[in-house]
PASEBA-1860 file (N, C-alpha, C; in nm, 3 decimals):
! residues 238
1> XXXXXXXX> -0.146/-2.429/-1.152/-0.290/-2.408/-1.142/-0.364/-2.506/-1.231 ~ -0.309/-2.492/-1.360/-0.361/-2.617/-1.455/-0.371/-2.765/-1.405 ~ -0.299/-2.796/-1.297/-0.275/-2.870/-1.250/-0.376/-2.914/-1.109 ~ -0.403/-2.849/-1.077/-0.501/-2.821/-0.949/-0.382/-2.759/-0.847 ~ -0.309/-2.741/-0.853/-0.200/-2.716/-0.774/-0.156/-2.616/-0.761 ~ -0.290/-2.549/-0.638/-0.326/-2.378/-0.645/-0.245/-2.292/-0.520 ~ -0.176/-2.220/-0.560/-0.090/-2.102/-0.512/-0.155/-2.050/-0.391 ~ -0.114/-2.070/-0.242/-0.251/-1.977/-0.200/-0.162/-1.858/-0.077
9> XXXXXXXX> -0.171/-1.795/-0.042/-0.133/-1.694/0.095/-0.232/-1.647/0.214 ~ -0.159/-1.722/0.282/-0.246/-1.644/0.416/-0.266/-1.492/0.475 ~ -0.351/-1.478/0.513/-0.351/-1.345/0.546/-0.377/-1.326/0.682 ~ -0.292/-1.242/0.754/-0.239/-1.204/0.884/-0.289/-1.061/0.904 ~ -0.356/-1.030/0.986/-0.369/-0.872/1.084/-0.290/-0.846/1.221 ~ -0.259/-0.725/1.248/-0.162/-0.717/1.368/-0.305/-0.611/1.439 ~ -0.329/-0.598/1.534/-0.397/-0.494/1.639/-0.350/-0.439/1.760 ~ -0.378/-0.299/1.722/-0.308/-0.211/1.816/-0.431/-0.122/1.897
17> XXXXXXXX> -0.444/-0.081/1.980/-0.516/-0.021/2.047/-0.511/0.124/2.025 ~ -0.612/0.192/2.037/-0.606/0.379/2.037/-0.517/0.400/2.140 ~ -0.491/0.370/2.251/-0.476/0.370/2.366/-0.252/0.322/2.324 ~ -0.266/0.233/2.303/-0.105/0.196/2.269/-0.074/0.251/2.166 ~ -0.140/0.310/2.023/-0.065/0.384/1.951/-0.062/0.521/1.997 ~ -0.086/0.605/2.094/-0.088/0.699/2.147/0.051/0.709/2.211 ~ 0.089/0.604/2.282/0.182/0.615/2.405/0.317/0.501/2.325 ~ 0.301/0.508/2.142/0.378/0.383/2.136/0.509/0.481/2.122
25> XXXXXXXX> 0.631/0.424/2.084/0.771/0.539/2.095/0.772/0.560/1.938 ~ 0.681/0.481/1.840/0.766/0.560/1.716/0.543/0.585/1.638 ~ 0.579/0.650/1.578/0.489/0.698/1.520/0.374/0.528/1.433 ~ 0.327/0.488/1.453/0.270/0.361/1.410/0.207/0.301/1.299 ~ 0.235/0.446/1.176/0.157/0.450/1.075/0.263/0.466/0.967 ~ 0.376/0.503/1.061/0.534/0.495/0.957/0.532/0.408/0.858 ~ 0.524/0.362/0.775/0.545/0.276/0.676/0.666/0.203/0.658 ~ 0.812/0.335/0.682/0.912/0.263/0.740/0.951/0.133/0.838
33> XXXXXXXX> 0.875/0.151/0.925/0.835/0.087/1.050/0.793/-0.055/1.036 ~ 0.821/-0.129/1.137/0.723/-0.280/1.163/0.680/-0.273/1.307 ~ 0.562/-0.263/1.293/0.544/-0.338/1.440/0.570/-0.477/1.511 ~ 0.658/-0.482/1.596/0.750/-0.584/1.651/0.605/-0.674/1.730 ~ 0.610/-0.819/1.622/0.534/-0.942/1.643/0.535/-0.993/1.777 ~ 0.658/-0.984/1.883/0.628/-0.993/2.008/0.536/-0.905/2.123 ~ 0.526/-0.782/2.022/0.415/-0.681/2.114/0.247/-0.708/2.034 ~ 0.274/-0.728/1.917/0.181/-0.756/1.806/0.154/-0.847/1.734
41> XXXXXXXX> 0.105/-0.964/1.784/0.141/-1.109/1.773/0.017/-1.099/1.602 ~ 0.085/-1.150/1.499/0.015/-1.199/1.435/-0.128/-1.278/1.419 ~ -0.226/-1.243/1.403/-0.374/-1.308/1.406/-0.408/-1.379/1.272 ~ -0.438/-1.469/1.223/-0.437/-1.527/1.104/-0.594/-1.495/1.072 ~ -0.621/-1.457/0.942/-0.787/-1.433/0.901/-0.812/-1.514/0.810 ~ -0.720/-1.563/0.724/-0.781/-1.672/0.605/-0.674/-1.663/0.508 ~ -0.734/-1.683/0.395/-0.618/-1.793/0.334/-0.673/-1.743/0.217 ~ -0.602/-1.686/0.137/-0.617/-1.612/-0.068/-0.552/-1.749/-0.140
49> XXXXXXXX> -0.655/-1.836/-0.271/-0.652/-1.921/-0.308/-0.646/-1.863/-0.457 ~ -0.538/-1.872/-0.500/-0.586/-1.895/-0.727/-0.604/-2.021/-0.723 ~ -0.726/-2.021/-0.778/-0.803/-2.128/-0.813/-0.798/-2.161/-0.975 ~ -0.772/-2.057/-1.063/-0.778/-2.091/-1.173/-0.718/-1.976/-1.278 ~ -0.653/-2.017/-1.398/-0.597/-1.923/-1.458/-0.721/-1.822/-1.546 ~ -0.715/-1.709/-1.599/-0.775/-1.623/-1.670/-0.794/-1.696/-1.798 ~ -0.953/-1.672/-1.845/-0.988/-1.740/-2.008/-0.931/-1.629/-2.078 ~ -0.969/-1.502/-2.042/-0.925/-1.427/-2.184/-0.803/-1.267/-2.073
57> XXXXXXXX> -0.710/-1.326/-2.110/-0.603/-1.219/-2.013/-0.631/-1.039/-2.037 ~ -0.700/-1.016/-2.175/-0.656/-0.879/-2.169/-0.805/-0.863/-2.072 ~ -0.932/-0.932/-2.116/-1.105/-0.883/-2.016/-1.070/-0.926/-1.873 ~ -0.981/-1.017/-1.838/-0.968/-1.041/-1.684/-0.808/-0.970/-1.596 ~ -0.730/-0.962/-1.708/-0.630/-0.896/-1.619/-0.578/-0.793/-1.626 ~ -0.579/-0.734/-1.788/-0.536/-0.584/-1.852/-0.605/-0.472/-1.819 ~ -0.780/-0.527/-1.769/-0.841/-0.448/-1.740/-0.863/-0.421/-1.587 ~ -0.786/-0.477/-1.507/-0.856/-0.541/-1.353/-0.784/-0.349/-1.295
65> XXXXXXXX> -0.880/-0.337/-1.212/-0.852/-0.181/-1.145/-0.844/-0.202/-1.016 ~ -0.742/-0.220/-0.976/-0.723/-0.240/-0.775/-0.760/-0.125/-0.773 ~ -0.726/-0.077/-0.596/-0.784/0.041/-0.541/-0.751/0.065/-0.405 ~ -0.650/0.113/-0.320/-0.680/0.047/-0.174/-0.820/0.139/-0.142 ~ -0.863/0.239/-0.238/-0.995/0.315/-0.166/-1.154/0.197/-0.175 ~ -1.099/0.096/-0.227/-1.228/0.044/-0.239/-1.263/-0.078/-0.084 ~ -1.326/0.032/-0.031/-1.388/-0.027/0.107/-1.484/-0.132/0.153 ~ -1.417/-0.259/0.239/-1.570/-0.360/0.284/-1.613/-0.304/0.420
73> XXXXXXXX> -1.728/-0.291/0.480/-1.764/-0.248/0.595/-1.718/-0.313/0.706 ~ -1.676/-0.208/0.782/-1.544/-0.229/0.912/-1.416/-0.255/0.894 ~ -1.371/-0.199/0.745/-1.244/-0.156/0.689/-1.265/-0.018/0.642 ~ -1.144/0.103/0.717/-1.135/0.206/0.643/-0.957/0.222/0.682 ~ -0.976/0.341/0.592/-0.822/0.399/0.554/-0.746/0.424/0.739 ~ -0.660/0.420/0.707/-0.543/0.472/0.841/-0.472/0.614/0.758 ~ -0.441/0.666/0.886/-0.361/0.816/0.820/-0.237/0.764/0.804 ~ -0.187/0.658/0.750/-0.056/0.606/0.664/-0.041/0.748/0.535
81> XXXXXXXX> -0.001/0.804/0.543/0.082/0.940/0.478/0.061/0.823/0.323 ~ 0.171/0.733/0.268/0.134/0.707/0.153/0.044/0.629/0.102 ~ -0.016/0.556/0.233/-0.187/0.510/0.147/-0.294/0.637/0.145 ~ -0.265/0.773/0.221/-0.371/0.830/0.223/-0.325/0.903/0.027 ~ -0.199/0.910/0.015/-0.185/0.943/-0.106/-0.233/0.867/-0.260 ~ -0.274/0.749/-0.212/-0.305/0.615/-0.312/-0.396/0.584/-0.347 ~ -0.505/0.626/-0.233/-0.651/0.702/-0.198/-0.689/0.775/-0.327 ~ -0.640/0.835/-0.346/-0.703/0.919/-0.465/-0.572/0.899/-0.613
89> XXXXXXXX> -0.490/0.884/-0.590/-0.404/0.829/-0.713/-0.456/0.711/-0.813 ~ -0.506/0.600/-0.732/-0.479/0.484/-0.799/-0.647/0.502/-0.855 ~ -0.753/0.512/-0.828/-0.843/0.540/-0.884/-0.861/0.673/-1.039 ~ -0.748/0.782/-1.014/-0.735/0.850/-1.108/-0.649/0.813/-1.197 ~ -0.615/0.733/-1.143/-0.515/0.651/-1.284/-0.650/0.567/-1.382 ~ -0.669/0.459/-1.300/-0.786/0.413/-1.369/-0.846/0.490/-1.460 ~ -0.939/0.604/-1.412/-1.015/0.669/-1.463/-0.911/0.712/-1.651 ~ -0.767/0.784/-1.634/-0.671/0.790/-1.747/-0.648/0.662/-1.811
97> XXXXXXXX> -0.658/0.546/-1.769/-0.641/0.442/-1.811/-0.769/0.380/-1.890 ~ -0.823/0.365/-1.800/-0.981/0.258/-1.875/-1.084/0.361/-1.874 ~ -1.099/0.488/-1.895/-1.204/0.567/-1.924/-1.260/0.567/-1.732 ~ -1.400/0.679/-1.739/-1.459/0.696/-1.617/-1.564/0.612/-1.572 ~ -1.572/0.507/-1.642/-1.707/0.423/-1.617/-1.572/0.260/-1.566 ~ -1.440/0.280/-1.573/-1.378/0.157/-1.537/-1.408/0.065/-1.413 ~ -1.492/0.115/-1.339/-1.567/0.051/-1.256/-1.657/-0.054/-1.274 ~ -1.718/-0.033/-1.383/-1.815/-0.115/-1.455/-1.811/-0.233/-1.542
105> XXXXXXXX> -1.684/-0.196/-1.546/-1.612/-0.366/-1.633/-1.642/-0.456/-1.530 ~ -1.733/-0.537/-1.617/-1.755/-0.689/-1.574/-1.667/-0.745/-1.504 ~ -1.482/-0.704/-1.506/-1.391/-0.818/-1.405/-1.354/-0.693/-1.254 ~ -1.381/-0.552/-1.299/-1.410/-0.486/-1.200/-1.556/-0.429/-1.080 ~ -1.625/-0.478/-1.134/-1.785/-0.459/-1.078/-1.864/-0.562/-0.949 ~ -1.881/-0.520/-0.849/-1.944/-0.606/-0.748/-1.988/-0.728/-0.830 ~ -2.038/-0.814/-0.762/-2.094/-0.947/-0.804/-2.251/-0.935/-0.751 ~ -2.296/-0.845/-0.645/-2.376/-0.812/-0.600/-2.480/-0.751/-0.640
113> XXXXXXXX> -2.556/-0.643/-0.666/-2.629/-0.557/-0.689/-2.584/-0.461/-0.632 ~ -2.566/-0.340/-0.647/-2.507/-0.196/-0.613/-2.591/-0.063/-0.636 ~ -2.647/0.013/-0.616/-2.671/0.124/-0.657/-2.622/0.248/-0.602 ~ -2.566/0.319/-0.694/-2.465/0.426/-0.661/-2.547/0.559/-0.760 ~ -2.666/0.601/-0.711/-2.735/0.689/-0.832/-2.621/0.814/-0.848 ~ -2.545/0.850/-0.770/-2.439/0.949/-0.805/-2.351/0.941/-0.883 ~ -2.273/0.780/-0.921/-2.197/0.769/-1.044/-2.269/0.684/-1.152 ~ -2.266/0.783/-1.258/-2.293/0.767/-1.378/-2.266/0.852/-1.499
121> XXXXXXXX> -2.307/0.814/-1.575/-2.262/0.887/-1.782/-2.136/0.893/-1.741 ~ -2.031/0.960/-1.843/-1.936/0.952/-1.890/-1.928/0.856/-1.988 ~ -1.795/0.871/-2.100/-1.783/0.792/-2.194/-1.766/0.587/-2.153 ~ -1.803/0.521/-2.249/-1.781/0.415/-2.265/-1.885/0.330/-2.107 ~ -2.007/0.382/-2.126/-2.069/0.324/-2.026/-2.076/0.213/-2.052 ~ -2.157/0.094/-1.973/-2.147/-0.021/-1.965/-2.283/-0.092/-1.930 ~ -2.395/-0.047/-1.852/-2.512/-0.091/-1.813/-2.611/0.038/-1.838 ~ -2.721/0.065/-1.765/-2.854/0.157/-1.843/-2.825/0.225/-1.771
129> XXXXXXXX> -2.695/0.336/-1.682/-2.666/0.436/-1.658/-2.764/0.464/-1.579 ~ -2.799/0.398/-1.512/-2.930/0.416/-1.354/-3.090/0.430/-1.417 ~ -3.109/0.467/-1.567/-3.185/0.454/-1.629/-3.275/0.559/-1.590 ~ -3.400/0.609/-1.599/-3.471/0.733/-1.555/-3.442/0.758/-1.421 ~ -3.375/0.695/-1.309/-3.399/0.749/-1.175/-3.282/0.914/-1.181 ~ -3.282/0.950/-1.099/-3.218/1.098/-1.064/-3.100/1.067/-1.014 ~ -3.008/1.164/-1.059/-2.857/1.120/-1.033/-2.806/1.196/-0.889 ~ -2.918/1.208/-0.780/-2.868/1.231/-0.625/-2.964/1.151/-0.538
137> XXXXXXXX> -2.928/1.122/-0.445/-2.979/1.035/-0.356/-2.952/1.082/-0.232 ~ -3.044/1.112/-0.127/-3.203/1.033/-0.145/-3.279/1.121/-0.235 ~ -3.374/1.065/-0.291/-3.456/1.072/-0.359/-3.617/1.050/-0.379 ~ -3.714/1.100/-0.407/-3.807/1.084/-0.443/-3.884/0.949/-0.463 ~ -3.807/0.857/-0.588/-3.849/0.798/-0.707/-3.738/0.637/-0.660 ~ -3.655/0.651/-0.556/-3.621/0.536/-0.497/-3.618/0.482/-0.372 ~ -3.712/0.366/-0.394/-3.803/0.331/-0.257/-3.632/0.254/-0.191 ~ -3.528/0.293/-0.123/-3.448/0.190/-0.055/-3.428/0.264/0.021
145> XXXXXXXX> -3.336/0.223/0.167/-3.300/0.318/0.257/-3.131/0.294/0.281 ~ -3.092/0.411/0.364/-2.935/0.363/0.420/-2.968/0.259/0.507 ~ -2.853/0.167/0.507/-2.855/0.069/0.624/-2.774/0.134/0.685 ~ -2.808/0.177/0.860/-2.738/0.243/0.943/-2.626/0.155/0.979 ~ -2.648/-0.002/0.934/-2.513/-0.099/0.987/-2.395/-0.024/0.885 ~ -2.398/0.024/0.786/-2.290/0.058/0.667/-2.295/0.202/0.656 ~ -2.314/0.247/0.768/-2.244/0.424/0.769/-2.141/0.466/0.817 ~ -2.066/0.510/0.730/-1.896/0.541/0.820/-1.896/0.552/0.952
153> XXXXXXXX> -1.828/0.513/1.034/-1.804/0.564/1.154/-1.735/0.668/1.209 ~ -1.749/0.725/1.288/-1.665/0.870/1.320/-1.537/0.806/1.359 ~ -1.471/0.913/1.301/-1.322/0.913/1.304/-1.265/0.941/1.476 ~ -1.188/0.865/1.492/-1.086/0.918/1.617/-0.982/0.983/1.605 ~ -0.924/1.091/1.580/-0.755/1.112/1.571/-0.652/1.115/1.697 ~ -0.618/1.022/1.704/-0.492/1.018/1.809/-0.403/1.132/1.820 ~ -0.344/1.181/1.661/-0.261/1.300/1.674/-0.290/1.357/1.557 ~ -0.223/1.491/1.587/-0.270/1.580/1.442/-0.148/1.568/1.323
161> XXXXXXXX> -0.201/1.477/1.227/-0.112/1.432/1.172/-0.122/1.493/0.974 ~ -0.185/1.602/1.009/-0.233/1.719/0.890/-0.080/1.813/0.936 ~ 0.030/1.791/0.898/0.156/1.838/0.871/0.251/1.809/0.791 ~ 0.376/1.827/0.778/0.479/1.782/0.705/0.574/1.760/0.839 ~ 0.535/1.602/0.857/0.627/1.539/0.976/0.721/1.544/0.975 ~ 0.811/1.557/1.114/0.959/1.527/1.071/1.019/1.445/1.173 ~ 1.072/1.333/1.132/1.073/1.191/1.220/1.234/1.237/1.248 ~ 1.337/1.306/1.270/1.459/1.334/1.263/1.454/1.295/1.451
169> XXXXXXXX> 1.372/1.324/1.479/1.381/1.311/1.658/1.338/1.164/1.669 ~ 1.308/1.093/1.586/1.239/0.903/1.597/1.349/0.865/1.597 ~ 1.369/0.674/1.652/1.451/0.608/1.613/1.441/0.551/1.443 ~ 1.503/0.591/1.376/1.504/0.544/1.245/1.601/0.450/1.200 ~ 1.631/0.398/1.288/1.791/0.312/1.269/1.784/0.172/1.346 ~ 1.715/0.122/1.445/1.713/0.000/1.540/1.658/-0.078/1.425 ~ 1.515/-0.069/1.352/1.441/-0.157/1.288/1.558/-0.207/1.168 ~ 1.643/-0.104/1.116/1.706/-0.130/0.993/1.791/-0.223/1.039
177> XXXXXXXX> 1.868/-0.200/1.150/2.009/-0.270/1.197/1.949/-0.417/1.199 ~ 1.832/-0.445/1.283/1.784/-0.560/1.293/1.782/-0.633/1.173 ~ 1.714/-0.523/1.090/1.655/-0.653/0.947/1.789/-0.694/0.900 ~ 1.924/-0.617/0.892/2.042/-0.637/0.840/2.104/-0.758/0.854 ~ 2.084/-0.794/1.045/2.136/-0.826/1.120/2.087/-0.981/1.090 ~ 1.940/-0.994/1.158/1.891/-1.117/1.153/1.805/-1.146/1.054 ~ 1.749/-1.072/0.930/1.653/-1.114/0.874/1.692/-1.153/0.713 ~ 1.791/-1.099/0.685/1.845/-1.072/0.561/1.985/-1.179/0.533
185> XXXXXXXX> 1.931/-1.243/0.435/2.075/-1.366/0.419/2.178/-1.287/0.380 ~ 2.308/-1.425/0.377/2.368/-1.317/0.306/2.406/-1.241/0.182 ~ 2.344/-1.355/0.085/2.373/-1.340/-0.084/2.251/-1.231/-0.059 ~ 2.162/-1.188/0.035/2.075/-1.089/-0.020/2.119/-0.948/0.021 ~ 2.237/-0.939/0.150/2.313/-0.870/0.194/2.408/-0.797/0.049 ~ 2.446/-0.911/-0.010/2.523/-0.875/-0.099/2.427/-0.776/-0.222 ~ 2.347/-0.855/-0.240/2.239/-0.809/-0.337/2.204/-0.624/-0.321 ~ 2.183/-0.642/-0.181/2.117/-0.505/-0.122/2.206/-0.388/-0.157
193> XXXXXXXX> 2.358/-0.424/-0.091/2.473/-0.312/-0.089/2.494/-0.318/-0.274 ~ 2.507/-0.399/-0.331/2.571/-0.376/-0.495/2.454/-0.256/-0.565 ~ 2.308/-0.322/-0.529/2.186/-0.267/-0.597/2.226/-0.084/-0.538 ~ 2.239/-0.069/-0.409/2.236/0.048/-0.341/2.324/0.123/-0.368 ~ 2.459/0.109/-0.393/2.568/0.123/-0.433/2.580/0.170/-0.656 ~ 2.511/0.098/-0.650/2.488/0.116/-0.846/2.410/0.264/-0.877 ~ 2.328/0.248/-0.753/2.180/0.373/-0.792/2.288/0.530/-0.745 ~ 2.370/0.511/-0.608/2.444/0.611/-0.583/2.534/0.691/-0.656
201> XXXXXXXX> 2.588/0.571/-0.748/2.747/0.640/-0.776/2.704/0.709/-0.868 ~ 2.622/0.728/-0.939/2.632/0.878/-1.010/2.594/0.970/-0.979 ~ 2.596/1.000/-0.789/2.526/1.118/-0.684/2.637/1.182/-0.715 ~ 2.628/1.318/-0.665/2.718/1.396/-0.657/2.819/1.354/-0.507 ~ 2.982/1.352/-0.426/3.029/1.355/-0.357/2.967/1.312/-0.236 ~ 2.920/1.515/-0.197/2.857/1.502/-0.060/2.732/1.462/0.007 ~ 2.667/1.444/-0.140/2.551/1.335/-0.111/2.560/1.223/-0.073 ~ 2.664/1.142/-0.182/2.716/1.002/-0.138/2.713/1.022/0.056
209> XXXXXXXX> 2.838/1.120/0.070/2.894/1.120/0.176/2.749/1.137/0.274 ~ 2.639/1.190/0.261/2.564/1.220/0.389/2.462/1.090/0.371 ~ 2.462/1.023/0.283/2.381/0.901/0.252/2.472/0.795/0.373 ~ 2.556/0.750/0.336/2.678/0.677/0.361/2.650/0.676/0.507 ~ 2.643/0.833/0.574/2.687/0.833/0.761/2.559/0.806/0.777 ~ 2.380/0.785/0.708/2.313/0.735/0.794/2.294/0.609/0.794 ~ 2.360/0.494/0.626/2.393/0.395/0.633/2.443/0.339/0.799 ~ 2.547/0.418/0.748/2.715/0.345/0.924/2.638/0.378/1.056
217> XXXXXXXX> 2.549/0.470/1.055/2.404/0.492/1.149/2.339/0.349/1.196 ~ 2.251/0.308/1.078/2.192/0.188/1.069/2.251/0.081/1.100 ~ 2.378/0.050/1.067/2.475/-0.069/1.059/2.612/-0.041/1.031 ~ 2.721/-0.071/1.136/2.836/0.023/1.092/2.887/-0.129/0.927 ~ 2.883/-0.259/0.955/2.889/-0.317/0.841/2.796/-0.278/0.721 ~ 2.661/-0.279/0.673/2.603/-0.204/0.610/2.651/-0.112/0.501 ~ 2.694/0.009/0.606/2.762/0.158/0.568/2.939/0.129/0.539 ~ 3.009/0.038/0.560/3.143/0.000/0.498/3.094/-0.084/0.390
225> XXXXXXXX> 2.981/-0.156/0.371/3.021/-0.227/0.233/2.999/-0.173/0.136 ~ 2.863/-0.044/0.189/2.806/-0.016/0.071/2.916/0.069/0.012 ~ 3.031/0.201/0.086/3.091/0.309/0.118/3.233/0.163/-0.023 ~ 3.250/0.085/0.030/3.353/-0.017/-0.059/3.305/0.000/-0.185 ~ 3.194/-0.086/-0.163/3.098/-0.118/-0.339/3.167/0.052/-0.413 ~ 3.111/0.162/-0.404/3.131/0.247/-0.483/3.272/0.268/-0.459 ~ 3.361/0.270/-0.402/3.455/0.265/-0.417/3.577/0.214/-0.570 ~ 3.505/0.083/-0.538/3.510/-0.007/-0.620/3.443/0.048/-0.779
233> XXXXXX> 3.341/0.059/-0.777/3.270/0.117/-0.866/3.345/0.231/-0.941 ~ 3.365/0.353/-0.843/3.426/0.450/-0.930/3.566/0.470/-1.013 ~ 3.615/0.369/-0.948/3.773/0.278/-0.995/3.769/0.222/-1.135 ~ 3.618/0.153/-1.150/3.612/0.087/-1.269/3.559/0.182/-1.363 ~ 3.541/0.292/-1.314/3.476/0.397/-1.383/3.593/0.499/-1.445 ~ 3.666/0.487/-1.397/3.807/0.577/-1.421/3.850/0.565/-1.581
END
């Protein structure tokens, strides 16, 4: 970067229709899951550039508060089970972390103008706390309006997905075999089964054992190397 010789990543969207995630065969919000690039061809949107390193690391990076809840208009959440959980996690971390005003740090705060008369006070404020106006909106005493372009849009639900799913009837095994198969070298093959194999062996038996048959499920190579590795492992453990 010091260099001018800036790091950058493109950024890709896939689109699926209401209509095709309805009728698709595996649930589309799986996280497990990929949606296969030949049905879902990659769309390119632009290009994330570091342009420059941080002057002072702890005000620009110790303090920086991601969020996936923090929304641009005509982006909202998907019922992804663990982003809807992240939704409210990663902001309450913040809040335990950098106090309730962590929004307001200068490397976390719009660049824009904002008014949010509903959040304010708490400790370690940062600007004039909305200053005499009233802390609900609308209001009296502030001449602005909603822009109807930036009002949520109504939700669609495809399926009722307010349960404790159980994917035991999905294919959970084609996507894995694949990545095994064609996507994964082999020193990372190796990497995968030793790492997987290290975390197991201090399972009890028949855990190993019911882990193992959905391995040989996924990949009957897979489920023999990993089923070796501890093998191996508990030998040296003797």
């Amino acid at each position: 970067i010091a260099t001018d010789n800036f790091p950058s990543w493109t950024l890709y969207i896939q689109v699926m229709t209401f209509a095709q995630a309805e009728k698709w065969h595996f649930n589309p919000f799986d996280l497990t899951k990929v949606w296969p690039h030949s049905e879902f061809p990659l769309i390119e949107v632009g290009k994330i550039v570091l342009n420059r390193n941080p002057n002072n690391y702890f005000a620009e990076v110790e303090q920086l508060a991601f969020s996936p809840a923090n929304f641009v208009p005509g982006i909202e959440a998907s019922p992804d089970k663990m982003l809807q959980g992240r939704l409210f996690a990663y902001n309450d971390t913040h809040r335990h972390r950098l106090g309730a005003n962590f929004h307001s740090l200068p490397v976390n705060r719009p660049i824009c103008p904002v008014m949010n008369p509903t959040i304010r006070d708490g400790p370690y404020c940062y600007d004039n706390n909305g200053g005499e106006m009233p802390n609900y909106y609308p209001n009296s005493f502030l001449n602005a309006k909603t822009n109807a372009k930036f009002i949520e849009h109504r939700d669609r639900v495809t399926q009722a997905d307010v349960y404790r799913h159980d994917s035991a009837n999905e294919d959970n095994f084609t996507q894995v075999s694949a990545f095994w198969e064609k996507v994964l070298k082999e020193e990372e093959r190796e990497r995968l089964v030793a790492n997987i194999a290290s975390h197991m062996s201090g399972a009890q038996e028949f855990i190993r054992e019911r882990a193992l048959i959905n391995f040989e499920k996924a990949h009957k190579d897979f489920g023999a190397r990993i089923r070796l590795a501890l093998q191996k492992k508990n030998m040296s453990n003797l």
